[in-house]
N, C-alpha and C positions, 0 to 999 in steps of 0.2 A: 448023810450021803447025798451030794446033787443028784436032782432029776433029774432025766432025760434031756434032751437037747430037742426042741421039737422040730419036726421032719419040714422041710422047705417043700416050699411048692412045687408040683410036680412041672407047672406050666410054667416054668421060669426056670433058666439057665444059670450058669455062675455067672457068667460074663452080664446077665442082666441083672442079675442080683448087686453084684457089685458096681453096674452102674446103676442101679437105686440105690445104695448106697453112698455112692458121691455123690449124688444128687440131692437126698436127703439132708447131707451134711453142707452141700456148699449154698446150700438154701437155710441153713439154723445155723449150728457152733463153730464149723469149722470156718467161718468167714469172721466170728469171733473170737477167735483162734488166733488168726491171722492180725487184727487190729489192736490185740493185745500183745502180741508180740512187741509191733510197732509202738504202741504205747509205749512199755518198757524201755527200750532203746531211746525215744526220741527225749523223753525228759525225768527228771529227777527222783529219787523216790525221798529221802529223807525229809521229814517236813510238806512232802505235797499232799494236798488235797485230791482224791478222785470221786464221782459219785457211780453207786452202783443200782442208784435207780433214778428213772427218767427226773430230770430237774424245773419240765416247762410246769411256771405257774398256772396254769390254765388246765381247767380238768376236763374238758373235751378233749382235747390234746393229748392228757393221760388214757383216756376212757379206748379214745383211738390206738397210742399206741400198744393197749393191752391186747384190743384187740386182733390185730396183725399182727400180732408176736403171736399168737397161736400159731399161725394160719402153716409153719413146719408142722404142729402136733397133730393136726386136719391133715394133712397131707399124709403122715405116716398111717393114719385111721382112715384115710381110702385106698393107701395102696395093700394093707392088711385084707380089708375086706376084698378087693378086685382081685387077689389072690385066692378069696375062697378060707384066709387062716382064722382073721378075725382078731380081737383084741387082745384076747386069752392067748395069743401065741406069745406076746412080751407080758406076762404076768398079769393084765389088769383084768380085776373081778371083783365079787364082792365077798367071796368064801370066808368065811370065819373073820369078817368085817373086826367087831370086837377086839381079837385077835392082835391082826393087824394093828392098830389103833394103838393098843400097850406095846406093841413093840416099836411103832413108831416114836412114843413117847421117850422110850428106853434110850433108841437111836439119838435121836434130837439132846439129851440131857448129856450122854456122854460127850459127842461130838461137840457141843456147846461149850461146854466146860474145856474140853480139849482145845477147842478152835481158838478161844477166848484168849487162853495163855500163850497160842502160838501168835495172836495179832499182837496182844502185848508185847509180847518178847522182840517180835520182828518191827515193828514201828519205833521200839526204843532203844533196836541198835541200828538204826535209819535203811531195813534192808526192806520195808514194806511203806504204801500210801497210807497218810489215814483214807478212812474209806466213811463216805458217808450213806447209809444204810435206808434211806427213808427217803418220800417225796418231799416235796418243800413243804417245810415247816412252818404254821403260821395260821394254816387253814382248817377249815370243821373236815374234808375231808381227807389230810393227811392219813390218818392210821387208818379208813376204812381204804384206801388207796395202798397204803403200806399192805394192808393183808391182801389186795387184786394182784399187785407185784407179786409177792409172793406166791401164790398160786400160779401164776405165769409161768414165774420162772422154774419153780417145782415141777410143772406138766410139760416144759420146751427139757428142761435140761432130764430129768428123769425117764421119759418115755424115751427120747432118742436118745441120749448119751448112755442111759443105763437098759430100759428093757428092748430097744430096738435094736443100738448097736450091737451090745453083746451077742444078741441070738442072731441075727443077720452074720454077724462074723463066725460061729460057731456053724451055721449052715453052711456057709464056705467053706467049712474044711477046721476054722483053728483051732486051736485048744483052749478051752476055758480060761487059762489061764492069760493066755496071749490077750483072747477078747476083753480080757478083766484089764491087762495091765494096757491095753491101747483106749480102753474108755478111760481109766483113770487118766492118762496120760494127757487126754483131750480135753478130758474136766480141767485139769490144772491149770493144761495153756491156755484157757481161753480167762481163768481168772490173773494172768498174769500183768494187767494190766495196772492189779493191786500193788504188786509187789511180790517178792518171791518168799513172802510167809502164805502169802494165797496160794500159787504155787504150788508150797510142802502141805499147807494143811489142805487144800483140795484134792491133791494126790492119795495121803492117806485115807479122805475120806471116802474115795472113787475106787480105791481098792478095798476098800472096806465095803462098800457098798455092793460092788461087782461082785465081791467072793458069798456074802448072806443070799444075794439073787440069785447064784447059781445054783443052792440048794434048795430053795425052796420055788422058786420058779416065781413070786408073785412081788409085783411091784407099787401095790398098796402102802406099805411101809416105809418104803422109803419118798414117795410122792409126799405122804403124811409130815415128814421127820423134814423131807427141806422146808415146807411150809413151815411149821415151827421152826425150825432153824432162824429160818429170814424175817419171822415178824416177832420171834426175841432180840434177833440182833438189834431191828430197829426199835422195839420199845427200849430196851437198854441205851443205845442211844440219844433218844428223845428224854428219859430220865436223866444220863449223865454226863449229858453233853456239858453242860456248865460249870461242872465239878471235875472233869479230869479232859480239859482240852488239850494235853499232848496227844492221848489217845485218837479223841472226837473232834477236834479241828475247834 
């Protein structure tokens, strides 16, 4: 049975809720959103190359852009607390830590598995990019960088697209399910620049993700699960890049 839907602040209106909410978004995904659209459109998918992490050789440049790419997830963690709600209001805690942990694992293996076959399948009937998963290869810190990305992108894309949005939109009035199928919906477009196996498999994954968060309110597990997600993709990658370059470019 979902939890409860927790109570919005009493000092904030709708009309201002929902403009922190477009605020919030047109400051993180939904301007990624918007430039994967355009990707799509502007050029090919069958056969092209896209990289889905930063590509500059230079690891201050990395180091940098990690860290401004927070600065959405900072933001939605001062307007929580300047509200009086706190972090606990979009699921983050440490409760049954363990817990969490195995289910994230759970999470991460299905989807993996699942994802895996949908990039497959969508790259070799030319409906997706291959996608290159990892920083530049070549250097001692590639993978400790692969795993910084990954966290990054775990904490920008899960606190706002998953435990912010949802409960921000559910304070407004929607229904679960609405809030579920409009974060999914945001998940997908902003990987659209993949190709539209990104697309289908971010969508089911965003609905899938949306509907476990609803009941149980905590977004540990899924923070957990994209990290794993994105530094198996890229080890898998890094392994089989030379062995199945249809897939891996």
């Amino acid at each position: 049975m979902p939890r409860p839907v927790p109570a919005p602040p009493a000092q904030l209106d709708r009309r201002t809720l929902r403009e922190e909410v477009l605020a919030v978004l047109s400051l993180s995904l939904l301007a990624s959103a918007v430039y994967a659209v355009l990707s799509l459109v502007e050029g090919p998918l069958r056969g092209a190359v896209v990289a889905a992490a930063d590509q500059d050789p230079r690891l201050a440049r990395q180091l940098v852009g990690i860290v401004f790419g927070l600065a959405p997830v900072y933001l939605v963690w001062h307007l929580l607390r300047r509200s009086g709600e706190g972090p606990a209001t979009i699921g983050v805690g440490t409760e049954r830590a363990a817990a969490q942990v195995r289910d994230a694992a759970i999470l991460a293996a299905a989807i993996g598995l699942a994802g895996a076959g949908v990039y497959a399948a969508s790259v070799s009937l030319g409906l997706n990019r291959i996608v290159v998963p990892v920083p530049p290869l070549g250097h001692w810190w590639t993978v400790p960088m692969l795993v910084l990305h990954a966290v990054r992108a775990s904490a920008v894309e899960e606190v706002i697209v998953l435990g912010y949005l949802v409960t921000r939109l559910e304070q407004l009035g929607w229904s679960s399910r609405g809030a579920i199928a409009a974060s999914a919906l945001l998940r997908a477009t902003y990987h659209l620049y993949q190709g539209w196996g990104g697309f289908v498999g971010n969508l089911a994954m965003g609905l899938l993700f949306g509907s476990l968060f609803v009941r149980r309110r905590r977004l540990g597990p899924f923070l957990v699960a994209h990290v794993l997600l994105d530094v198996g993709a890229g080890l898998v990658y890094v392994l089989a890049r030379d062995r199945l370059p249809a897939l891996f470019g």
